[in-house]
C-alpha positions in Angstrom: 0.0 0.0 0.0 2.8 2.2 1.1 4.1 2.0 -2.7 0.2 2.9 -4.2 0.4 5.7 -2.3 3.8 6.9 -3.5 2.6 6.6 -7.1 -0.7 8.5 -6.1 -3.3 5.6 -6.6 -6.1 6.2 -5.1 -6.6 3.1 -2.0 -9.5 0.9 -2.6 -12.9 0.7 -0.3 -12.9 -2.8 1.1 -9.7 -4.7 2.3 -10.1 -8.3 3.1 -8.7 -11.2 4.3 -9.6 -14.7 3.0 -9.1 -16.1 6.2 -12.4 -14.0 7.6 -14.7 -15.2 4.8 -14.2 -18.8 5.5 -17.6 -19.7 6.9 -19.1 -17.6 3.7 -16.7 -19.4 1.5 -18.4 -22.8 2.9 -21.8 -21.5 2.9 -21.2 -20.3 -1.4 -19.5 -23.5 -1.6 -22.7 -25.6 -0.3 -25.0 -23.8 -1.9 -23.2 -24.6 -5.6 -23.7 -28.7 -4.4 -27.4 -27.9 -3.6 -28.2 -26.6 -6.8 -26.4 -29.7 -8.2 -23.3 -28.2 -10.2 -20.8 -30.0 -7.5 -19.6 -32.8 -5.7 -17.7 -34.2 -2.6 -15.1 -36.8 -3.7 -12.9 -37.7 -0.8 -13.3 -35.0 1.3 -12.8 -33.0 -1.8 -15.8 -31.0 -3.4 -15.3 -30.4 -7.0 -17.3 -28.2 -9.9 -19.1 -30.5 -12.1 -18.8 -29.4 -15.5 -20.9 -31.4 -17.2 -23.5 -30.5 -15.5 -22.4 -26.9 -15.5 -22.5 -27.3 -19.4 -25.5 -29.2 -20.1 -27.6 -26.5 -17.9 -27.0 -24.3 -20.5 -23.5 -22.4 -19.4 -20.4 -22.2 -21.9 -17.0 -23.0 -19.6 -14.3 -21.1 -20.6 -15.6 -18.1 -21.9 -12.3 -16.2 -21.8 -9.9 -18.6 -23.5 -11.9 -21.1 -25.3 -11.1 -24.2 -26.0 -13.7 -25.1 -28.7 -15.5 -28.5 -28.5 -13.9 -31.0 -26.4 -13.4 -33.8 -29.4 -11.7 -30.1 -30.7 -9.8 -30.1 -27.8 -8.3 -34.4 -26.8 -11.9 -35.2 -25.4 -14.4 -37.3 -25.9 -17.8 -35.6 -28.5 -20.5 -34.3 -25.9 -18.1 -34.1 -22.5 -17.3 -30.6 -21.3 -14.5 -28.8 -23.4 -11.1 -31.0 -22.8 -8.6 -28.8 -20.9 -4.8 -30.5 -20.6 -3.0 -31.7 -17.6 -0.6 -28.7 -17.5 -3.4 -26.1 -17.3 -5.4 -28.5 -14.4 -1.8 -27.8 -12.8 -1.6 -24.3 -13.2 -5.2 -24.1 -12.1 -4.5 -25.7 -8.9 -1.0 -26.3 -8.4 -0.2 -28.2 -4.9 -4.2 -28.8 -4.6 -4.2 -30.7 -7.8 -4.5 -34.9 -6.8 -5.1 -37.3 -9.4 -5.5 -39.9 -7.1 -9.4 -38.1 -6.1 -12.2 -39.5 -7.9 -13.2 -36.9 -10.1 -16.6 -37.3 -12.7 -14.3 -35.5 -15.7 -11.1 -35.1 -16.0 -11.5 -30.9 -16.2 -13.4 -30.8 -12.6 -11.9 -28.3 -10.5 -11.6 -28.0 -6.7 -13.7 -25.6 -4.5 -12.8 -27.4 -1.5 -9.9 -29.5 -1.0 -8.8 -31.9 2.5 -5.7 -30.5 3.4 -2.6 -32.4 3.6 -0.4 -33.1 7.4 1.1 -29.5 8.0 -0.9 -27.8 5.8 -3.8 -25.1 6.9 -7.1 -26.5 7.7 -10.5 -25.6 8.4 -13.8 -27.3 8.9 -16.3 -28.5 6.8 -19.2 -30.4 6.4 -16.9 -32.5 4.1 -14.4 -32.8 6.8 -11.4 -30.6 7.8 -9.6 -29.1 4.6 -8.9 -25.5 2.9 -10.2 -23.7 0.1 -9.6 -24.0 -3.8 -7.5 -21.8 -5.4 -10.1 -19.8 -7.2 -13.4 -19.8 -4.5 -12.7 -17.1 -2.1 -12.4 -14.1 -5.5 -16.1 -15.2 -6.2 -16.9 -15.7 -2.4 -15.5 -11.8 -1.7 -16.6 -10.2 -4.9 -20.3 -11.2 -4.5 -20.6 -10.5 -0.9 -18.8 -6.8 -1.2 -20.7 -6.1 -4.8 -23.7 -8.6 -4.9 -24.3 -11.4 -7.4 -23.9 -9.5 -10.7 -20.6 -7.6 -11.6 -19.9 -5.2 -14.2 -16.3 -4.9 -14.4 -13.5 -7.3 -13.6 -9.7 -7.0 -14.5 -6.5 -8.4 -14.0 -3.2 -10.0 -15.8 -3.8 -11.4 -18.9 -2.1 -14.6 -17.7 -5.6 -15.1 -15.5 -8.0 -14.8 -18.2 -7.8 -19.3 -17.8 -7.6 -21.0 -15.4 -8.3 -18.7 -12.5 -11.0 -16.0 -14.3 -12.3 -19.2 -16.7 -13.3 -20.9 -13.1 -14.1 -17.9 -11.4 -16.7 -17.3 -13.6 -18.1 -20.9 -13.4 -18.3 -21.2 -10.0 -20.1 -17.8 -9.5 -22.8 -18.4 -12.2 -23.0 -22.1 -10.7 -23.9 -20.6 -7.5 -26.4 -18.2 -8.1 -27.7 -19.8 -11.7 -31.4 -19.7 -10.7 -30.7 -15.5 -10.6 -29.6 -15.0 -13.9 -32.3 -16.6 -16.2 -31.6 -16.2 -19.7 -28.5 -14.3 -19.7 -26.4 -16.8 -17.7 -23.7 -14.7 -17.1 -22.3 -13.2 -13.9 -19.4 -10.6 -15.1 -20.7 -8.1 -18.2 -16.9 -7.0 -19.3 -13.3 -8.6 -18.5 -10.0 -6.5 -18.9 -7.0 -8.2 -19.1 -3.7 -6.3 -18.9 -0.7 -6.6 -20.6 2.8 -7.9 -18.6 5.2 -5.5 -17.9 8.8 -6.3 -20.4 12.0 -5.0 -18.7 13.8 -3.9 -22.1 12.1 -6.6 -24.4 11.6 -9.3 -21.5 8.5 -10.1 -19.6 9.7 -9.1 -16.2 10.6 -12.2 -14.1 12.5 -12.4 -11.2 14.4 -16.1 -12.8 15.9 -13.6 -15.6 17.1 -10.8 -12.8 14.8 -8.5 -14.7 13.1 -8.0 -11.8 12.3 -4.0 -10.6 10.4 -3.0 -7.5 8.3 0.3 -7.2 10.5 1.4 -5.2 13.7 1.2 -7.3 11.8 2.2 -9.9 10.7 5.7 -7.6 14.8 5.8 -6.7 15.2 7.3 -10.4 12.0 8.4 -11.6 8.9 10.7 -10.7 5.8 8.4 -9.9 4.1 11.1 -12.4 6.8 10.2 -15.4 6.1 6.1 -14.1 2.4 7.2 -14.8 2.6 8.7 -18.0 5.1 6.0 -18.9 1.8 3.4 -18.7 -0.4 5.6 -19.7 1.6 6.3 -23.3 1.3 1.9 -24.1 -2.0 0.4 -24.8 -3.0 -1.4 -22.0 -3.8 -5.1 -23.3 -0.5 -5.2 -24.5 3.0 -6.0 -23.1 4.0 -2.5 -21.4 7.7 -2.2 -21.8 9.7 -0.8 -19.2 13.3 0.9 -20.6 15.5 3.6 -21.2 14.0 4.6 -24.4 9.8 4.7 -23.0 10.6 6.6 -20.4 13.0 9.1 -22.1 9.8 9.6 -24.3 7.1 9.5 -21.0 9.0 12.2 -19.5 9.3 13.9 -23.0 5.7 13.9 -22.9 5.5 15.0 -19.5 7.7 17.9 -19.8 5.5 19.1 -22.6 2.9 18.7 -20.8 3.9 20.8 -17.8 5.0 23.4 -20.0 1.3 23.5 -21.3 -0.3 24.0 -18.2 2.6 27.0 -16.8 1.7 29.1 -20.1 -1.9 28.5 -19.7 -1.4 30.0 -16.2 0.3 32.1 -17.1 -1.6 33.8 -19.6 -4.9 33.6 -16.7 -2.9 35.7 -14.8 -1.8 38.3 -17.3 -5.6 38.4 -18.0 -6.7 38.8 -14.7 -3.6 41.3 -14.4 -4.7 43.1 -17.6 -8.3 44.1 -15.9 -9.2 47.5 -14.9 -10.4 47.7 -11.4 
């Protein structure tokens, strides 16, 4: 937060912690089971996408897949996603050993391992999935229906793909027709440190506060402001050269329109 203020962002209204919404996240999480979209496996409760699919809602809207027989699966199950994106979707939570309906299923609720967090269920002690508490926060702060979501474009699948899922599986008897929580996604572009995505394995990697060692948080603002904003944002001698360019230009602007207010005010008979 300390760095948001020293660029001048604005802090948001609501802070949370997951750890506060766990009853809630339980509650949502029961409530997707009762309407028959998921199912406990093990101590495990997992989305059912095929029943998520056949009730009329399209899994991964942001980075489709295309028909499953498209995709490695079989013609009629839900669209075929591959073992490295289950991975990325739920990392250490990930257990092929549980008895999942398909393949694609992903974990709200999972039974934690020895040493790992845990927290009570009514499927037995355990933690949450990786994606339920955005849903589980996001419609208790803003209500079931959202207009605007954002984030990296490396979430648009698996984490905003299930996200969406989960949240239209819980409160699918709300949205009739349109079957669709979230009206608009934005996903940024990465930040490139001279032509590489930023990354702290290629020593790349720059802090705000380095960053605020050389620079103005107002030239680090026009910088982002000058790219387009789906697109990889590069970060390097030559973009901010021309942000502060710009900047300097603009400052310059706003001191002659000053100062020909004042000369006018100046110029007035009394």
């Amino acid at each position: 937060m300390d760095d948001m203020d020293a660029l001048g962002v604005r802090p948001p209204d609501v802070l949370t912690r997951v750890t506060e919404y766990i009853p809630k996240i339980v509650t949502f999480i029961e409530e997707i089971v009762k309407n028959g979209f998921a199912y406990e496996s093990g101590g495990s409760v997992y989305l059912d996408l095929m029943a998520y699919e056949k009730a009329g809602f399209d899994y991964r809207k942001l980075k489709p897949c295309g028909p499953a027989k498209a995709c490695g699966g079989e013609e009629g199950e839900a669209e075929a996603t591959t073992e490295a994106e289950m991975e990325e979707g739920e990392g250490a939570l990930a257990d092929t050993s549980a008895e999942k309906r398909h393949p694609n299923d992903f974990a709200l609720w999972k039974t934690s391992k020895p040493g790992e967090p845990t927290w009570s269920s009514p499927w037995g002690e355990g933690r949450p999935g990786w994606h339920i508490e955005c849903s589980v926060v996001a419609t208790d702060i803003l209500g079931p229906n959202l207009d605007i979501h954002a984030g990296g474009e490396d979430l648009k699948f698996p984490h905003h793909d299930n996200e969406i899922a989960q949240t239209e599986a819980r409160y699918a008897s709300q949205y009739g027709d349109t079957k669709q929580w979230c009206n608009f996604f934005f996903h940024a572009g990465h930040l490139h440190i001279k032509g590489l995505k930023m990354s702290k394995s290629l020593k790349n990697f720059i802090t705000i506060g380095q960053a605020l060692e050389k620079h103005s948080a107002r030239s680090l603002r026009m910088l982002f402001l000058l790219q387009k904003w789906d697109q990889p944002m590069t970060f390097s001698d030559q973009t901010l050269d021309d942000a502060k360019s710009k900047e300097a230009s603009i400052v310059s602007f706003f001191h002659q329109v000053k100062e020909l207010a004042r000369r006018d005010y100046l110029s007035k008979k009394v």
